[in-house]
N, C-alpha and C positions, 0 to 999 in steps of 0.2 A: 818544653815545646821543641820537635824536631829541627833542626839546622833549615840553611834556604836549600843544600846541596840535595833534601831529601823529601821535602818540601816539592821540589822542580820535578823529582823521579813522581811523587803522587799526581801531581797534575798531568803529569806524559803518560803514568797509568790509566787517568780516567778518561783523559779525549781521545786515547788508544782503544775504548772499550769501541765496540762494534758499531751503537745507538750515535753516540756524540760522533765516532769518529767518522760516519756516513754522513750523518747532519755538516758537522765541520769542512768536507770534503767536497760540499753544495760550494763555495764561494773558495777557490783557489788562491784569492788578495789573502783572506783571512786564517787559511792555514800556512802559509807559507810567512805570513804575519808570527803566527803561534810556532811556529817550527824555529824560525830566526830568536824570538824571545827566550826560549825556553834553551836555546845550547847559546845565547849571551850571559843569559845567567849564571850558567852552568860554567862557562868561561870565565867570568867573572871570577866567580867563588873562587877558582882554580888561580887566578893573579892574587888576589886578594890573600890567600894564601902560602903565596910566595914571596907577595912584601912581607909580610909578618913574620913568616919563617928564614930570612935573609939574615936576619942581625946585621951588628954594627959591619959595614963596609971598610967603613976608615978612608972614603975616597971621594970628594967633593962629586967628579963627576957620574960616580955610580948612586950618590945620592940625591942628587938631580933629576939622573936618570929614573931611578922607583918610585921618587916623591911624585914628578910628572905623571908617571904613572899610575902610578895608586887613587891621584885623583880623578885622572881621566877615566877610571875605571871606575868609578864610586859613581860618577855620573851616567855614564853607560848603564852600568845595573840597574840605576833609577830607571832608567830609561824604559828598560826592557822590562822591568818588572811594572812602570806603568802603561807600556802598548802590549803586555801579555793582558792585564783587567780589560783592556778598552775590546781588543781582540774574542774573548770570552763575556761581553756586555756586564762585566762586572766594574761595579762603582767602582771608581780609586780617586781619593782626594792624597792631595801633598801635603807635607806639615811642618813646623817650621823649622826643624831638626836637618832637614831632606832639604829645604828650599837653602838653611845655611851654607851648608856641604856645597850645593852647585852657585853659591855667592861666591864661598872660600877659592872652588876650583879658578869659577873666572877673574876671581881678583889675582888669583897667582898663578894660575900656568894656562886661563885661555884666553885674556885678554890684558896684563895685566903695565902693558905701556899707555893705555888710555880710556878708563874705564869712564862709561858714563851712563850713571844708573837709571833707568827709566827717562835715556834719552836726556837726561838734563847734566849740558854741557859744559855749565856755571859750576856746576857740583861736585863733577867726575875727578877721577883722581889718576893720579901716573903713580904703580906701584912695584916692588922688586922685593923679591927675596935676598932677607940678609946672610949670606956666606956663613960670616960666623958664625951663626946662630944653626947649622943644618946638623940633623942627627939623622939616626934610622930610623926617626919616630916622625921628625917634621921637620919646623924650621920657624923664625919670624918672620912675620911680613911687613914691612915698611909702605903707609900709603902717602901721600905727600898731594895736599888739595889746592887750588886755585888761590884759596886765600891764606895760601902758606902755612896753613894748617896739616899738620905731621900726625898719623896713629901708628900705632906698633901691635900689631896681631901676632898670638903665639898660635900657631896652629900645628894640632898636634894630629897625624893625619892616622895612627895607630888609635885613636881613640874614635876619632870617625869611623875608622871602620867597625869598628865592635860597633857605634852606636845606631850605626848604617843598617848592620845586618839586624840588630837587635828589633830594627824599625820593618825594616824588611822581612823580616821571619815573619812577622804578626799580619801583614798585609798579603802574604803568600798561605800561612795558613787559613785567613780571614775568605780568599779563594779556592781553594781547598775543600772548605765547610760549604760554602755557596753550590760549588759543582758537585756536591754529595747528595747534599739537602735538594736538591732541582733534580736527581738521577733520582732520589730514592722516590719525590714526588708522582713521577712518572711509574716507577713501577707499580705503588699503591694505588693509582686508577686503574691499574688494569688489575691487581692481584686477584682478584674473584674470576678471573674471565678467561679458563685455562683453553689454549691450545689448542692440546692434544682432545678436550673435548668435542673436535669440530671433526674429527674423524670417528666414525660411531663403531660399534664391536661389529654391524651387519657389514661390514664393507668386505668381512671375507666371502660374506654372502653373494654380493655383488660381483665378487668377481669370480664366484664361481659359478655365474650364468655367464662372464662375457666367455673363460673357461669353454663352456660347456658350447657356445654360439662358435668357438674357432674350431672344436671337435664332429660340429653339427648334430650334439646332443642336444642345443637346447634352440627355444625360435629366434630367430632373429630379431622380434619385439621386445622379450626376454631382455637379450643382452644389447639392445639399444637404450633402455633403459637406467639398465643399469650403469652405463657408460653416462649418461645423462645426470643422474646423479652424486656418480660420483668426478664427474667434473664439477658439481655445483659444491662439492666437499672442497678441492683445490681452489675455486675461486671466494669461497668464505676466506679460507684460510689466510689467501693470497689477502684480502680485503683486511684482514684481523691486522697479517702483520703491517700493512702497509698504515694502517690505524696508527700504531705504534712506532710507526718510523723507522722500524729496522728491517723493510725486506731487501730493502740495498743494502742494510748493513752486513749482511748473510750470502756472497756472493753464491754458495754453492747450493743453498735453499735456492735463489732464485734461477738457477740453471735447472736444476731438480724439475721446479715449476713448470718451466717451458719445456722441458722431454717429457713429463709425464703427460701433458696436454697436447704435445705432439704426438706419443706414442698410442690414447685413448682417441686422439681425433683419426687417425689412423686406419685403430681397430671400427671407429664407426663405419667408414666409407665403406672398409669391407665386410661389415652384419652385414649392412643394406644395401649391398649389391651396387655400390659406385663405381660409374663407369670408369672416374679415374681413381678408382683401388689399384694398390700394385701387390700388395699381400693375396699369399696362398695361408692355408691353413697353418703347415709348421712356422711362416715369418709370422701371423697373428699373434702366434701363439707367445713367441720371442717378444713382441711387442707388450703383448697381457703379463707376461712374468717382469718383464723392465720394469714397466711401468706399479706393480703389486711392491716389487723389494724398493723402488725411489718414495714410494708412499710411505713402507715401514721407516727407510732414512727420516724421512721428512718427521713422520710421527716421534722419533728418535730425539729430532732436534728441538720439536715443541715443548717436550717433556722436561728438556734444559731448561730452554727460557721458561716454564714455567714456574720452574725449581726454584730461576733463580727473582723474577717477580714476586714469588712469596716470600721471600726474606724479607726480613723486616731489618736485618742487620745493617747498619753503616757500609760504604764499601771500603775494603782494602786498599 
């Protein structure tokens, strides 16, 4: 199974993809949610692997120092890797592996001169780490209760973490699978339903009457029609993607859109002789070729997604 380190890069691949990442970009709380999770993680790993790579210190207070840390970070991770599921509406339950780890942390380095468990202050305990007992791995913890009741905990904080990330992998890949499985979903309602079909072969037809209407070869009924039409080809198309969710995902389709609709509203006013046309025949004509080569872009880009909606593969 992939590490969490690569694991975190797949997830930032798939709400990075165009669809998710226009959706995710609707609610500013929730991507900036997802953005803080996803580089805690990543920071995470990165301490986590610097406790472990440390070896023996030899020095009480530098092992004070990473023990502190190595837990607080073991927590943190939890953290982030349960407000990354919650962020993405993906289930995530704790377990009791995970809930141990943030017992161990608060018994020993987050609260650990007065603990009292679920509020009950009869029970709580005043606890300290034993000096001698401290390595590069952990340490004992001494808890000393109300009723002069004494425990001694070995907690070994090199084995949490292995069993942390081990727990961790499986809930990050378990994520992973969910935002594949929900993208590929999507694609396969729409796989039959190509694009580029919404722009027909006669469109070079069409526009060589609007053509022919800026040269005064053809009537002006002619190529108002055909402008008519083939604004109803842009507005399918505009309707297809917005079906699917991605014409905001497409900033430069969606500019495309609006000059080609501008350029063909344009060319109307001046077929039919509006009074506020500002086109002569040569600017028409710039207008008809604009708007002919943004269609082929456009046609260009449908042929992509459609490419890539017929895949039936998992994504990368």
């Amino acid at each position: 199974m992939p590490a969490i380190a690569e694991l975190n890069r797949n997830i930032r691949d798939i709400i990075n993809k165009p669809r998710k990442l226009s959706e995710l970009l609707k609610v500013a709380a929730t991507w900036n949610k997802l953005c803080s999770c996803l580089d805690t993680i990543g920071d995470t790993e990165l301490a986590l692997d610097a406790f472990l790579n440390n070896g023996n210190v030899g020095d009480n207070g530098k092992h004070y120092l990473l023990l502190y840390g190595a837990l607080q970070v073991l927590v943190v991770q939890q953290d982030a890797v349960h407000n990354l599921a919650n962020a993405l509406n993906v289930n995530y339950t704790s377990d009791s592996l995970l809930d141990e780890i943030r017992e161990i942390r608060n018994d020993s380095i987050g609260h650990p001169t007065k603990r009292n468990h679920k509020g009950n202050q009869k029970n709580g305990s005043s606890n300290r780490i034993m000096r001698i007992s401290l390595s590069s791995h952990g340490f004992d913890l001494l808890k000393n209760y109300p009723d002069r009741r004494t425990e001694a905990i070995n907690v070994n904080v090199t084995d949490y973490i292995h069993k942390q990330r081990a727990t961790l992998t499986k809930k990050l890949a378990g994520i992973v699978t969910i935002l594949k499985k929900t993208e590929m979903k999507h694609r396969r309602r729409f796989k039959h339903e190509k694009l580029q079909n919404i722009f027909p072969s006669i469109i070079d037809y069409d526009f060589e009457k609007i053509y022919g209407v800026c040269d005064g070869n053809e009537s002006a009924e002619m190529g108002a029609t055909a402008i008519k039409i083939t604004l109803a080809y842009l507005e399918k198309f505009k309707t297809a993607l917005q079906t699917r969710g991605i014409l905001k995902a497409y900033d430069s389709v969606a500019d495309d859109l609006d000059l080609i609709e501008y350029a063909l509203t344009g060319l109307k006013k001046f077929i039919v002789g509006s009074a506020d046309s500002t086109l002569d025949s040569k600017s028409a004509n710039i207008f008809a070729f604009y708007a002919r080569e943004h269609i082929d872009s456009l046609l260009e880009t449908a042929k992509e997604i459609d490419k890539e909606y017929a895949s039936d593969k998992s994504l990368d």
